[in-house]
C-alpha positions in Angstrom: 34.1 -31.0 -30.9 30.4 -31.3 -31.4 28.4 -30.4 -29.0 25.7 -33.1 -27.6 22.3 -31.5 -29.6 24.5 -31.1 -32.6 25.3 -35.1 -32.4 21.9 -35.7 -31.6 20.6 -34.1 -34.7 23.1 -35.6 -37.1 22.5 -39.3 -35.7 18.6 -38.5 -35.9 18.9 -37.3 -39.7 20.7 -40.5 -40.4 18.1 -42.6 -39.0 15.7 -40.5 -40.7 17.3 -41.1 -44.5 17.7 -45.0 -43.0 14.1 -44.8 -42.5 12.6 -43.5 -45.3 14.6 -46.0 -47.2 12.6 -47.7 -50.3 13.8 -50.9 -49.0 12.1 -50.1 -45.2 8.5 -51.7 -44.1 6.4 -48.6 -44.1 5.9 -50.2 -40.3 9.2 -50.3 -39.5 10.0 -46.6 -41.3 7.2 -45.3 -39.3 8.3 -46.8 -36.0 11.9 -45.8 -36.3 11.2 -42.4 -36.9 8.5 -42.1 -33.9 11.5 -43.3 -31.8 13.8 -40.6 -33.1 11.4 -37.6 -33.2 11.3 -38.5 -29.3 15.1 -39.2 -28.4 15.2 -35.5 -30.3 12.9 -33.9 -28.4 14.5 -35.1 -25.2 17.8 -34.3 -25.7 16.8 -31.0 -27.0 14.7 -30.7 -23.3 18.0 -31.7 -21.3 19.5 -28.3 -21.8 18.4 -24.7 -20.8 16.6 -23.7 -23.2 14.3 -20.8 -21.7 15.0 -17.6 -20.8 13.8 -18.4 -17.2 16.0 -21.2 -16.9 19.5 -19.6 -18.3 18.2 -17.1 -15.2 17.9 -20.0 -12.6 21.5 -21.1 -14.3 23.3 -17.5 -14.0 23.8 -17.6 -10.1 25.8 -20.7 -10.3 27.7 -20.1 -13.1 28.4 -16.8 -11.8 29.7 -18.5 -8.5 31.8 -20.9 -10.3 33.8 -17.8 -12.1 34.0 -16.7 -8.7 35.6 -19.8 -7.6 38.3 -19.8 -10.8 38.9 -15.6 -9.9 39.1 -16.5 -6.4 36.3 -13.8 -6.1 34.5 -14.4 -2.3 32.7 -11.3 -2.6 31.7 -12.5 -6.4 30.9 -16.3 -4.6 29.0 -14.6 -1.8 26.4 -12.3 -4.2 25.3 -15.7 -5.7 24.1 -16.8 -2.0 21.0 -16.6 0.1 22.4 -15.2 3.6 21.7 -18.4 6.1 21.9 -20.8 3.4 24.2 -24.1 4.2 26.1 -26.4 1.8 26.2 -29.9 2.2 29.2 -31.7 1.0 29.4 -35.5 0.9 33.0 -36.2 1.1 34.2 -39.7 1.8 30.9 -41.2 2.0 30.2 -38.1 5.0 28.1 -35.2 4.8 30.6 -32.0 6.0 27.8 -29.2 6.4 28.7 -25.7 6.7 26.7 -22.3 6.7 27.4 -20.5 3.5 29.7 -17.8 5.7 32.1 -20.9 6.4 31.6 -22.2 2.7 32.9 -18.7 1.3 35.7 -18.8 3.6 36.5 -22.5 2.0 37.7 -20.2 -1.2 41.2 -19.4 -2.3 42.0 -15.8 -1.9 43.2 -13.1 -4.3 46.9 -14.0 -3.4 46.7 -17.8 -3.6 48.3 -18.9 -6.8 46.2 -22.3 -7.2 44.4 -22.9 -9.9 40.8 -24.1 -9.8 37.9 -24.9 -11.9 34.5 -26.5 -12.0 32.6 -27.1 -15.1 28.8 -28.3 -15.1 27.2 -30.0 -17.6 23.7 -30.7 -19.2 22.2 -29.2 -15.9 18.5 -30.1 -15.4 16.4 -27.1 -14.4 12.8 -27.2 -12.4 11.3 -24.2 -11.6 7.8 -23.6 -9.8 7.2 -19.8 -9.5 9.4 -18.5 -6.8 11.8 -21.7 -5.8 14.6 -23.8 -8.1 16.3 -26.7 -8.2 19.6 -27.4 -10.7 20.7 -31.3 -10.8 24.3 -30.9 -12.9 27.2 -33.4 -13.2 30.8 -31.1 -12.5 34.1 -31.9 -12.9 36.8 -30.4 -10.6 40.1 -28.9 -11.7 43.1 -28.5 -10.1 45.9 -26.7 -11.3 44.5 -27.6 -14.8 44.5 -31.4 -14.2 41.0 -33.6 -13.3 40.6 -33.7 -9.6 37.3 -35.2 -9.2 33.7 -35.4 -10.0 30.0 -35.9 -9.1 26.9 -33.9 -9.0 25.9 -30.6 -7.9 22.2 -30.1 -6.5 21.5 -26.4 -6.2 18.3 -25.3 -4.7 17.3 -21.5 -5.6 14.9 -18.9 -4.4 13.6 -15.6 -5.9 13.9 -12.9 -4.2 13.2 -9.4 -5.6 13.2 -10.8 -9.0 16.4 -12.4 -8.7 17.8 -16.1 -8.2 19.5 -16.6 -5.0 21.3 -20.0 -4.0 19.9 -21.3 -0.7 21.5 -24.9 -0.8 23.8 -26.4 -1.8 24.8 -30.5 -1.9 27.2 -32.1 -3.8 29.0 -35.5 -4.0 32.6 -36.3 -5.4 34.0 -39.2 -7.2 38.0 -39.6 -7.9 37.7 -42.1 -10.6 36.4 -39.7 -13.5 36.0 -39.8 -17.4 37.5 -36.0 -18.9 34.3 -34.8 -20.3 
């Protein structure tokens, strides 16, 4: 499969060659490849691209393996102690003190299967405080469960991201990504 920048870059070369055409209006040439320089750039921004955000990105990825291992204590390292996750479920917020959100987790002996996969996550970072905006999809026992977005707010503390919030929404009718 290609992956999004890779498609990206192959549609913008072939606007490019369109572009430069000898049959294009120098005006229209020009235009066209101001356009595609941008969509470029953009799609290249969408990602994690600095080493600073692939940091702010490690403490949720890290608690989504968790998740899959049925890990708590590996789910638990990720989180701020007295943080709270805020889950919209049927059109309600369910809130729940990270203590009780760990305790949400399979354990070691449960046999389900879970998984949740995040992708293009947009990153802000100001200094000391985070925010991740991802779409995930939810697996269950291999098959799509649901969907939505995760928001992830994160601190810094003792040069390491922590994850003090946590909201996310779900959807049951889903495209496989």
């Amino acid at each position: 499969m290609i992956s999004p920048c890779a498609s990206v870059v192959h549609k913008v070369v072939r606007t490019v060659q369109a572009a430069i055409s000898p049959r294009a209006h120098w005006q229209h040439r020009l235009a066209i490849l101001a356009v595609t320089i941008a969509i470029a750039f953009a799609a290249h921004r969408s990602a994690a691209t600095t080493a600073e955000e692939k940091a702010v990105i490690a403490p949720l990825q890290a608690l989504l393996d968790g998740m899959a291992k049925h890990d708590r204590a590996a789910i638990r390292e990720q989180l701020l102690p007295g943080g709270m996750a805020t889950l919209l479920r049927n059109g309600q917020p369910v809130q729940m003190h990270f203590d009780s959100f760990v305790e949400h987790m399979p354990t070691p002996e449960s046999t389900v299967k879970i998984q949740e996969r995040i992708f293009d996550p947009v990153v802000r970072i100001d200094d000391d405080i985070a925010i991740i905006w991802a779409p995930y999809e939810f697996t269950l026992e291999g098959k799509l469960d649901h969907c939505g977005t995760d928001v992830i707010n994160l601190v810094k503390r003792d040069n390491r991201w922590l994850i003090s919030a946590i909201a996310d929404n779900t959807h049951h009718t889903c495209t496989p990504r």
